[in-house]
C-alpha atoms as one frame of an Amber mdcrd trajectory, in Angstrom:
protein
 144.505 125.636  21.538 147.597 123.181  23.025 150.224 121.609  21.034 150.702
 118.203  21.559 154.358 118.691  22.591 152.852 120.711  25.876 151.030 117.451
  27.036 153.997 114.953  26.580 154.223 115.086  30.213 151.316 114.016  31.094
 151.165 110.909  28.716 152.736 108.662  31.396 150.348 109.102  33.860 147.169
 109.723  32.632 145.084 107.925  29.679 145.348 110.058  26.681 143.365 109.599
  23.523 143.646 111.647  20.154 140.165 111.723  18.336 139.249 113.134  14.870
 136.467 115.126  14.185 134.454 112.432  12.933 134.868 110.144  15.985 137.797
 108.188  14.938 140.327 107.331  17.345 143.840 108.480  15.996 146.350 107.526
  18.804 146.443 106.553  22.356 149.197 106.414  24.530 149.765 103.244  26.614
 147.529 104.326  29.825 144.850 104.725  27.218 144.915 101.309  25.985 145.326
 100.148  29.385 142.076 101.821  30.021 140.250  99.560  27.938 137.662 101.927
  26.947 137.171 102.727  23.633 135.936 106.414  22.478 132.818 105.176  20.916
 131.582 104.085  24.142 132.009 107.445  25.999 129.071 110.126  25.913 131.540
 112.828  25.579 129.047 115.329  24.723 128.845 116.609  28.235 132.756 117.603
  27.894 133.776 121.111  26.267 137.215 121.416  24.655 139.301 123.298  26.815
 136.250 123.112  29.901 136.028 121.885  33.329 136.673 118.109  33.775 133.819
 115.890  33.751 133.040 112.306  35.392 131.368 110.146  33.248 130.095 106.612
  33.635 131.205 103.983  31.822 129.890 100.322  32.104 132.020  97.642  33.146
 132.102  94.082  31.124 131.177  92.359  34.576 128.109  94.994  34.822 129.703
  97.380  37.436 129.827 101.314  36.591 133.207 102.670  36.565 133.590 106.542
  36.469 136.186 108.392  34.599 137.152 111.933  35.002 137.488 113.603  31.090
 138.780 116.757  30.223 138.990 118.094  25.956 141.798 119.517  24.930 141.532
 120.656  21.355 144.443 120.602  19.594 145.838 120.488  15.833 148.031 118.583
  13.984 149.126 119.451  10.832 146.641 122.079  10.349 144.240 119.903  11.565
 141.934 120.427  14.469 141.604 117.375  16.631 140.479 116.765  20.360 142.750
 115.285  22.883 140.953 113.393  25.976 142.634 112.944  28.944 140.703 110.592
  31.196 141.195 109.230  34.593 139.801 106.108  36.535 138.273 107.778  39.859
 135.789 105.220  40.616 137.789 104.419  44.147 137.538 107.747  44.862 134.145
 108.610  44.071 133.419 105.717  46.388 135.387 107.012  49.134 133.569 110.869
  48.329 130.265 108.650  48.385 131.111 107.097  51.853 132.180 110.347  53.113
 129.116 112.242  52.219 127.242 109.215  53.712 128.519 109.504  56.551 127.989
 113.211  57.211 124.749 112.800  56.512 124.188 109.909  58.671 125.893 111.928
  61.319 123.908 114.579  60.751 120.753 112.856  61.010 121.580 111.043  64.031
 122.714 114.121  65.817 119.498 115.904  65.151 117.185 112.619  65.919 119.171
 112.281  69.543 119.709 115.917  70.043 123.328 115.546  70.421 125.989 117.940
  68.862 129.860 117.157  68.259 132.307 119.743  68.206 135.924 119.208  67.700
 138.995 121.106  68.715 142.590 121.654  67.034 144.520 121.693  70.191 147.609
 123.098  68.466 145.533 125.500  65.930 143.561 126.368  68.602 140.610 125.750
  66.480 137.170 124.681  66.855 134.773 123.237  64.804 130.793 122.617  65.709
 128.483 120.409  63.807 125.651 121.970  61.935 123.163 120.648  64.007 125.076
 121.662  67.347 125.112 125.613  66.040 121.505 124.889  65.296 120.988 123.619
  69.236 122.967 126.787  70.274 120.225 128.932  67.991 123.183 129.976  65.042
 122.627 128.837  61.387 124.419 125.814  60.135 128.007 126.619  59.142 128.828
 129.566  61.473 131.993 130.599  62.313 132.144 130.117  66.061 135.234 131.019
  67.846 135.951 129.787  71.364 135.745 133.696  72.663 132.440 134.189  71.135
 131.136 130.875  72.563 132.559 131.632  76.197 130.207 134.737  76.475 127.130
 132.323  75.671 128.165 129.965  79.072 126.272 130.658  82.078 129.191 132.764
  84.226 128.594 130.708  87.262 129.955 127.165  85.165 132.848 128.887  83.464
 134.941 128.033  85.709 133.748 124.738  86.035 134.293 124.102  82.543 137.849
 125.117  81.728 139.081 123.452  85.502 137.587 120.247  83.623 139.240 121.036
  80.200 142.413 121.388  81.743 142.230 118.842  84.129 141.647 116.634  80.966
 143.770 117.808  79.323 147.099 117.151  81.749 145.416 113.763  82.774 144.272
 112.467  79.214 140.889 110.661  78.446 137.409 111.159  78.673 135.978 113.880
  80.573 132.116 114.871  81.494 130.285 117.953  82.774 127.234 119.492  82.750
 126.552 123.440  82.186 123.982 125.990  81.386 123.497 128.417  78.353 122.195
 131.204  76.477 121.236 130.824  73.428 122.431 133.055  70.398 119.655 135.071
  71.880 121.049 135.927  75.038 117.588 135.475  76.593 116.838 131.203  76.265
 118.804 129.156  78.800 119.331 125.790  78.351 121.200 122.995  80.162 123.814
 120.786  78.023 125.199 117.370  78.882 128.593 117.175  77.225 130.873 113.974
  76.991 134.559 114.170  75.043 137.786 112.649  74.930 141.210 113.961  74.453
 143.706 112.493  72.215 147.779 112.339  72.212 150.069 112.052  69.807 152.833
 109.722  70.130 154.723 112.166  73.027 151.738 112.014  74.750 151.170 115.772
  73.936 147.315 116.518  73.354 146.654 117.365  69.758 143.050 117.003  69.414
 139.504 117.146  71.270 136.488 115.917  70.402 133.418 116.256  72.373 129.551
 115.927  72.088 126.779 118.191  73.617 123.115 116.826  74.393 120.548 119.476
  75.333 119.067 118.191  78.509 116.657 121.444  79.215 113.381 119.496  79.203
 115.130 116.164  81.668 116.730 118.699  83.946 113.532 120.460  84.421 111.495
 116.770  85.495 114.256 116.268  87.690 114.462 119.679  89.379 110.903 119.205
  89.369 111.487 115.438  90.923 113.772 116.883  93.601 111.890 119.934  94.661
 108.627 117.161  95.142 111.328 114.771  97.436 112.966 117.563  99.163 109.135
 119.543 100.176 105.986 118.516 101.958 103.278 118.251  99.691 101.131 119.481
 102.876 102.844 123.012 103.973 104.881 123.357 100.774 108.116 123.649 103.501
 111.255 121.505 102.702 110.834 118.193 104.747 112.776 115.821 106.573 115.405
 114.733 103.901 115.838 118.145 102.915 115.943 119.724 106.408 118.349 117.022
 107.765 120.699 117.888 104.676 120.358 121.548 105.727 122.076 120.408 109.163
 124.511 117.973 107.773 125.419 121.144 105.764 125.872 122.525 108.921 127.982
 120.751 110.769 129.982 120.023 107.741 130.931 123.992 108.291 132.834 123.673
 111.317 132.608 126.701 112.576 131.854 128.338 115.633 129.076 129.538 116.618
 127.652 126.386 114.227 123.838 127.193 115.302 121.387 125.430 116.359 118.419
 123.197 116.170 114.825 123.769 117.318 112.722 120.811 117.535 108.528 121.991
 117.553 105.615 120.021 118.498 101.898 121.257 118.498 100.747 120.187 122.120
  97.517 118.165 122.316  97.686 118.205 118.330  95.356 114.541 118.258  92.801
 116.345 119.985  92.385 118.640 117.208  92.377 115.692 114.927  89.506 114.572
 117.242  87.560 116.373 117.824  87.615 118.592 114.825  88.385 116.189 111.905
  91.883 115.394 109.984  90.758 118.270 107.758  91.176 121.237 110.002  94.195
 119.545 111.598  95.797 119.813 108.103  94.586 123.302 108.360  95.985 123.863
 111.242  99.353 122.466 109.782  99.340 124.883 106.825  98.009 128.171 108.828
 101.140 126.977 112.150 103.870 127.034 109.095 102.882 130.562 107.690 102.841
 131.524 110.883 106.225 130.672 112.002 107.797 131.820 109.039 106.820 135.158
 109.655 108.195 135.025 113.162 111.750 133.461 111.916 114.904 135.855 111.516
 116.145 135.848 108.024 118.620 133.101 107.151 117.093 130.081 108.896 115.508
 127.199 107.742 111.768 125.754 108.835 110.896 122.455 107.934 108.126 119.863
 108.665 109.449 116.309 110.051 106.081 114.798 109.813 102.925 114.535 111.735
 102.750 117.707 113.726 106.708 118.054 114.217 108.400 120.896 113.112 112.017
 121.869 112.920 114.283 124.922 112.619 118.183 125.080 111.639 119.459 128.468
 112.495 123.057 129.033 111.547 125.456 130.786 113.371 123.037 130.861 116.403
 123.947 130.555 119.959 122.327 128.922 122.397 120.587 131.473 124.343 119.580
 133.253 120.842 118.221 129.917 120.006 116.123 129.752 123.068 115.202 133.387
 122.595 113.512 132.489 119.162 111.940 129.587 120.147 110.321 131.502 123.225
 109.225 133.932 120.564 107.586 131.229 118.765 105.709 129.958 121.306 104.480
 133.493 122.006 103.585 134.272 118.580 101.199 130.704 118.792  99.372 131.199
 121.786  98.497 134.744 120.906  97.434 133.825 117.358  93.885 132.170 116.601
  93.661 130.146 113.913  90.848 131.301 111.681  89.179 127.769 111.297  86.482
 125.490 112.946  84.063 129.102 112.417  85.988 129.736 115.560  89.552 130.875
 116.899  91.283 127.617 117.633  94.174 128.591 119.758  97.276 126.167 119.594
 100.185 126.279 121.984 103.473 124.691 121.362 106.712 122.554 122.582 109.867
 123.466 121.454 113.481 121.958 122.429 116.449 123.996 121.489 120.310 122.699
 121.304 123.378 124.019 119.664 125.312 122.639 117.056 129.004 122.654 118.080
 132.353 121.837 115.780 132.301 117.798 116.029 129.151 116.840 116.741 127.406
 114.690 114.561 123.448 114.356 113.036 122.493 112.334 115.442 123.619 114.088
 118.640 121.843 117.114 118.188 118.892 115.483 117.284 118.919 113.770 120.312
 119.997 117.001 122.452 116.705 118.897 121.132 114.604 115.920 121.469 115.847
 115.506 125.218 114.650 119.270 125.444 111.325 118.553 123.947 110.966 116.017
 126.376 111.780 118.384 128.890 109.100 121.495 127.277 106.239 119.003 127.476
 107.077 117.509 130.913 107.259 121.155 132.501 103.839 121.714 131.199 103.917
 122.332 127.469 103.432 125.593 126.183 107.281 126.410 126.711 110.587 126.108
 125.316 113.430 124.282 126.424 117.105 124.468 125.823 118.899 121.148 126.302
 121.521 120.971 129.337 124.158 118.045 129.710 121.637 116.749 132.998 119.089
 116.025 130.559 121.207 113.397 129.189 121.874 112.003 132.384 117.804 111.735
 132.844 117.486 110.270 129.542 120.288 107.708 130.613 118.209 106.798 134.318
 114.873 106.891 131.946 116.493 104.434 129.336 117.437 102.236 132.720 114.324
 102.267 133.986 112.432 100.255 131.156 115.136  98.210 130.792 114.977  97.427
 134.214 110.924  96.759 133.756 111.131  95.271 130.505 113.603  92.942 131.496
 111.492  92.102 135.071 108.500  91.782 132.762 110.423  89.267 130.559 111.394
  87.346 133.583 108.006  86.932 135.123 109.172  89.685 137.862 106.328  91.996
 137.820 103.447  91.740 140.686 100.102  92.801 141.425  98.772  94.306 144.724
  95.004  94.107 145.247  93.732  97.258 147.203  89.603  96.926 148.542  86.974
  98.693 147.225  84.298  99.481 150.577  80.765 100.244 150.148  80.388 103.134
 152.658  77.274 102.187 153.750  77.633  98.167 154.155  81.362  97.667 154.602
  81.057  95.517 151.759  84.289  94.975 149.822  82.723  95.713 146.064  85.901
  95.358 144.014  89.570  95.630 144.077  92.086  97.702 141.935  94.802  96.172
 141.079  98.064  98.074 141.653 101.297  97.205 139.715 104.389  96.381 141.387
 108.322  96.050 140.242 109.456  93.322 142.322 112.739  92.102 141.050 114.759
  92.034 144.018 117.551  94.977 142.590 118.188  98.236 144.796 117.082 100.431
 144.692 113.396  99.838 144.427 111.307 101.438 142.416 107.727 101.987 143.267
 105.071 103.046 140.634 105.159 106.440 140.878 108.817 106.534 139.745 108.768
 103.909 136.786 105.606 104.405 135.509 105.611 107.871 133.776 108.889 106.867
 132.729 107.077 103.434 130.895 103.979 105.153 129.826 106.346 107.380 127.592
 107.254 104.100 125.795 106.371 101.165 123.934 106.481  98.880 126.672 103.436
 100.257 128.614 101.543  98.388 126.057 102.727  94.979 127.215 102.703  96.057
 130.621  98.369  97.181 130.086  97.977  93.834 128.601 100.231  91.297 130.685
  98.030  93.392 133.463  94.836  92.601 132.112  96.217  88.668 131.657  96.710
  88.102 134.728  93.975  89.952 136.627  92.120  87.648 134.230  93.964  83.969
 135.396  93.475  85.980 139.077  89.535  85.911 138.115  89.033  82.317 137.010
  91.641  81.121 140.430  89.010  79.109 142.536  89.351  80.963 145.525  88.351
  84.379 143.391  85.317  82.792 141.708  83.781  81.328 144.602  83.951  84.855
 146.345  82.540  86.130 143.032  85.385  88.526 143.531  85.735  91.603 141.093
  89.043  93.940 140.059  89.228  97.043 138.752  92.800  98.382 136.689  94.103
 100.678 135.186  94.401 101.185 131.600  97.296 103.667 130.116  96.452 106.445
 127.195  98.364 104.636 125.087  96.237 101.170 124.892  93.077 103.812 124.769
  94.311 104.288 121.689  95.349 101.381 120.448  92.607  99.940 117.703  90.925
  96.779 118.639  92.401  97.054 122.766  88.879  96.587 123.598  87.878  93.817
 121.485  90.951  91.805 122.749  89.999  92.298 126.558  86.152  91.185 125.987
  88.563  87.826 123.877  90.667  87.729 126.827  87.626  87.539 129.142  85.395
  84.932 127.116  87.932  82.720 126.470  88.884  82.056 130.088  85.270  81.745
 130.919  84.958  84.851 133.164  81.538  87.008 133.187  82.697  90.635 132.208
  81.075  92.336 134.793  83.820  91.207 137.139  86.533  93.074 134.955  86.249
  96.828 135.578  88.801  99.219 133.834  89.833 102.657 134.731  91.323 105.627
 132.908  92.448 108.663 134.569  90.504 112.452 133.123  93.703 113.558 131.969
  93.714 110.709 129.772  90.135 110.170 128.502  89.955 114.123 127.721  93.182
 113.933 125.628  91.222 110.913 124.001  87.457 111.524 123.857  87.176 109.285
 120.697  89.577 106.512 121.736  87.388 106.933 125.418  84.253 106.104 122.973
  85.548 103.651 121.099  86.829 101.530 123.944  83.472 101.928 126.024  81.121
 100.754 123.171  83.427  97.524 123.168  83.643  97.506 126.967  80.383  98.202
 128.156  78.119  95.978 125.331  80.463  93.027 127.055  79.710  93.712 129.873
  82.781  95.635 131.449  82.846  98.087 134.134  84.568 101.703 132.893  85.735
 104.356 135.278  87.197 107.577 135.225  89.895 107.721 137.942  91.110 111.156
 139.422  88.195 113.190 138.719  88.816 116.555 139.174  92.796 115.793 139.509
  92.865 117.162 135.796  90.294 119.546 134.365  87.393 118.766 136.151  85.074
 119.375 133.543  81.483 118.103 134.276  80.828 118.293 130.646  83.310 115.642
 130.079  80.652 113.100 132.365  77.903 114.173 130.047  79.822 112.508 127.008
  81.367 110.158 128.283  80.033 106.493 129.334  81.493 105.675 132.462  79.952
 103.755 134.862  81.942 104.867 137.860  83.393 108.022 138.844  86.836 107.731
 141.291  87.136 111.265 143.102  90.501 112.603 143.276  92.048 112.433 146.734
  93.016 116.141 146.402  89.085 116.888 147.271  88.859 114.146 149.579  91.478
 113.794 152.311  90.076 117.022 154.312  86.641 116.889 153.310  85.702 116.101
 156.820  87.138 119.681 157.887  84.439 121.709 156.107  85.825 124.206 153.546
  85.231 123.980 149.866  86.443 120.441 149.441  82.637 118.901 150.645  80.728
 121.977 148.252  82.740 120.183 145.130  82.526 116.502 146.454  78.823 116.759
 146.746  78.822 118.726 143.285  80.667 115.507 141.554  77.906 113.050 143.862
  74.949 114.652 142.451  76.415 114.863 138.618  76.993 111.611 138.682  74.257
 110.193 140.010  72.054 112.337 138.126  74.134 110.525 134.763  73.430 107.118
 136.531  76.944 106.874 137.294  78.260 105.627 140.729  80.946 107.486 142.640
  83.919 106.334 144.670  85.922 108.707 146.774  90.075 107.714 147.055  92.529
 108.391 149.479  90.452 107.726 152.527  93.011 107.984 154.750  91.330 107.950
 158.653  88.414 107.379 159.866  86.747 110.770 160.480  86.532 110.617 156.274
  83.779 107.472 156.247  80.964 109.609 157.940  81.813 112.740 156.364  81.716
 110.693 152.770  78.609 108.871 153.450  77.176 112.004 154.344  77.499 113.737
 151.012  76.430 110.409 149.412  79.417 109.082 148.498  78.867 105.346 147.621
  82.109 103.795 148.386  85.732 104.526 149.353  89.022 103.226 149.178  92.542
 104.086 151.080  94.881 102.986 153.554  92.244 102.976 156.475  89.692 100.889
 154.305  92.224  98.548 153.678  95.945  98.573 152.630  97.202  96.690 149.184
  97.848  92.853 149.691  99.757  90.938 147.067  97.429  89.270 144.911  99.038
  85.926 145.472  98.381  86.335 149.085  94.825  87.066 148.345  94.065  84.306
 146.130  95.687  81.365 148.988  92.695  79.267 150.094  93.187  80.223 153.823
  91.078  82.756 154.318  92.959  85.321 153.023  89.733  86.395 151.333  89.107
  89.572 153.582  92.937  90.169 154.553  93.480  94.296 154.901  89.166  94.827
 154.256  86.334  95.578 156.414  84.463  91.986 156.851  80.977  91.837 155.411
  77.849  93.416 157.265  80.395  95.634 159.661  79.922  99.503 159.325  83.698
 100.954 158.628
């Protein structure tokens, strides 16, 4: 039991207050009475004599609870035993142990509602401290003793690095500081992904003392995105990485520098709409999906395959060289044209294109693109079937093909393009039954260019188009001249694959015709057989528009191409133009007559007429007329004429043409 002499220290600091056993208070010191409490109004039951101390609450005179911390002391005076309070106000700091708790439970809360963890670190203890919930996210109970060491064997090994060469970046530089990492769990097994955000802190040096940081477990975003990305960076069709991701595999490539770099292979399925065609989208898809199996197999380890779109195709292999590259893509087209594809219920057989170029140190995206498109271009012009590895001389034909339509474009713009108007002779009258028109660059710049050398260039672009329609314009204005209406002439021209295919070409020309007032049967088309059997449903489409008009239809260069008779079974012409190829010795015997009269009696058993070209002399007429050839047309029938100089009113009606009723 104390004395009273043994808490005389205490008095001045702390509200003492002497009690008797019967309640009665005896003494208090002057803290006490500052206090203002009286005994009476404590419940000091709660407190043992000599126990722990206790906070009680006492009621304020303005209503508010203050709490005071007792502790008994028993004492005795005088042989007395007695019981010595000492009692402290610690309502402020209950309040602040209120707020604190408060706030770690609001902290708490919100960390596990938001999935974020904080951790803090003692820069010069070297110390670290997690949040409950953040052990919780890592998979360790609340309140585990987690030392840096331990926590370094959960990190992924491959973001290790990453992490410390950010810590210590952050912590030379000062400020915030962001990275992103994977983890196992306390389980060694899970991995997770964790988005972590902190800031260092100085003290007044500038020396780092402290680090706090958060940590947001991002498994379940990370895994939409990757799942995002993979669905940008592949076709949904042949599950092989696509443009964007194939063009990034090249920029990574040239990025390298190095040499060899490698190369590019640029692939195109040859003839690929005909499949599409005649087939159906479906089994072109097929075809797709069966072609990118296929080449994978065939591809040395290492490279990349990718779709571009359509039926386009592209390889990156690195550290290639040129001729390797070419030896691949050879082996590609091999591996196609010796493969069936197991649909249609039979073995469709698909050959390819493929242009080759190397990547070198310096060049960029672009360049090589353009370098294995140029070979491309140069695969399918050869024939198709083939690969192609691009040479500096390509470039120099792209740069004369680039010139060319410019040079047409800019002579269509200016009103510089002509027509020549070649006769049409019924063998057996010497009538003049139509005229083809026969496009001419007249601009007056040298050299000149004749059709054969701008054309194919033009019918690789855009521009043929407007040239098929400013042709089919004019021929039209050429129709409703006076001069060609009251000769009831008719034209025939020529129509480019490209407007075959264009929806709604037909429609416009029976427009064209109508609204200029010109009867349709004086409008013939023609389309060569290369053409309409690379287009059999384009071919149909345009002749149901054509011939319920009205409008002739032709197929010009028959047997230049295929020469498939099955072709004039399908197709609705109502003319067929034999090549000149089976014509200009027909009159010398041989094999040429045998197929002329073959084409003669397929036609006219399909109700089709037949016109033989390139009649070149005159021993031709009999020999034609003969195997019942119904008309001709070449240079000794009648040379081209400018179509301005067959429309003047002075009889330049039969100019270059056998005149009416005289046997040519």
């Amino acid at each position: 039991m104390s004395t009273l002499p043994a808490l005389a220290a205490d008095a001045a600091f702390t509200a003492m207050v002497m009690v008797a056993p019967d309640g009665r208070c005896l003494w208090s010191n002057p803290a006490g009475g500052r206090l203002g409490v009286a005994p009476e109004q404590l419940p000091l039951a709660p407190v043992e004599p000599d126990g722990p101390a206790v906070e009680l609450p006492v009621p304020g005179d303005d209503g508010a609870t203050r709490w005071l911390q007792v502790r008994c002391h028993g004492v005795e005076h005088e042989g007395q035993p007695l019981r010595l309070y000492e009692m402290r106000d610690v309502s402020d700091e209950r309040r602040e142990r209120e707020r604190g708790r408060n706030f770690r439970w609001r902290l708490a809360h919100i960390e596990q509602l938001a999935k974020v963890g904080t951790w803090e670190w003692d820069v010069l203890t070297d110390t670290v401290v997690w949040s409950d919930v953040l052990l919780q996210m890592f998979g360790l109970p609340p309140g585990t003793n987690l030392d840096y060491e331990s926590y370094r064997e959960l990190l992924y090994p491959d973001d290790v690095a990453m992490i410390e060469r950010t810590l210590e970046t952050a912590l030379r530089t000062g400020g915030p500081f962001a990275y992103t990492h994977r983890m196992y769990l306390a389980d060694r097994v899970t991995l997770r992904v964790f988005e972590c955000y902190g800031e260092v802190f100085a003290d007044a040096t500038g020396a780092p003392v402290r680090v706090l940081g958060t940590a947001h477990d991002i498994t379940a975003t990370q895994q939409v995105q990757d799942q995002l990305t993979r669905l940008a960076e592949l076709d949904p069709l042949t599950d092989l990485p696509n443009r964007r991701a194939l063009l990034a595999r090249l920029d990574d490539l040239l990025a390298e520098g190095r040499k060899p770099s490698g190369a590019l292979l640029l692939i195109d399925i040859d003839n690929f709409k005909d499949i599409n065609d005649v087939h159906g989208h479906g089994v072109g898809d097929d075809v797709l999906r069966v072609l990118a199996r296929l080449l994978l197999r065939q591809l040395p380890p290492g490279t990349v395959l990718g779709r571009l779109g359509g039926d386009e195709f592209a390889v990156v292999l690195p550290g290639a060289y040129a001729d390797d590259a070419l030896a691949v893509a050879e082996a590609l087209c091999n591996a196609a044209v010796r493969t069936p594809m197991p649909l249609a219920g039979t073995g469709l057989r698909v050959t390819l294109s493929i242009g080759a170029a190397s990547v070198e140190p310096g060049d960029t995206r672009d360049a090589v693109l353009a370098h294995a498109d140029l070979a491309l271009y140069e695969a399918k012009n050869a024939g198709r079937n083939r690969a192609r590895l691009y040479l500096p001389e390509q470039y120099r034909h792209a740069v004369q093909r680039v010139n060319v339509v410019t040079r047409v474009r800019k002579a269509l713009d200016e009103n510089r393009m002509r027509l020549d108007a070649q006769p049409i002779i019924n063998l057996s009258t010497g009538e003049v039954v139509s005229r083809e028109l026969l496009i001419r660059l007249r601009d007056g710049q040298e050299p000149a260019l004749p059709p054969a050398e701008f054309l194919p260039t033009v019918e690789r672009d855009d521009l043929i188009g407007e040239l098929d329609r400013w042709v089919v314009t004019t021929a039209t204005t050429a129709l409703a001249d006076p001069v060609a209406a009251a000769a009831g002439m008719r034209f025939d021209i020529n129509i480019s694959a490209r407007s075959l295919e264009s929806p709604g070409f037909g429609d416009w020309v029976v427009r064209t015709l109508r609204a200029a007032g010109i009867e349709a049967s004086r409008l013939g088309l023609e389309i060569t057989e290369t053409a309409a059997i690379t287009n059999v449903a384009a071919v149909r489409n345009l002749a149901g528009a054509l011939r319920d008009a009205g409008c002739r239809l032709s197929l010009d260069d028959f047997g230049a191409g295929f020469g498939s008779f099955a072709y004039l079974k399908h197709l609705p012409f109502s003319t067929v133009k034999i090549a000149g190829d089976f014509v200009r010795q027909a009159d010398h015997g041989g094999a040429d007559p045998v197929l002329i009269d073959a084409v003669v009696r397929a036609a006219h058993g399909l109700g089709m007429r037949t016109v033989a070209e390139s009649v070149e002399h005159a021993a031709l007429v009999p020999a034609l007329r003969t195997l019942g050839v119904d008309a001709g047309q070449g240079f000794h029938l009648g040379r081209p004429v400018p179509l301005d100089e067959l429309l003047r009113p002075t009889g330049g009606e039969w100019q270059g043409a056998a005149p009416p009723g005289r046997r040519p």
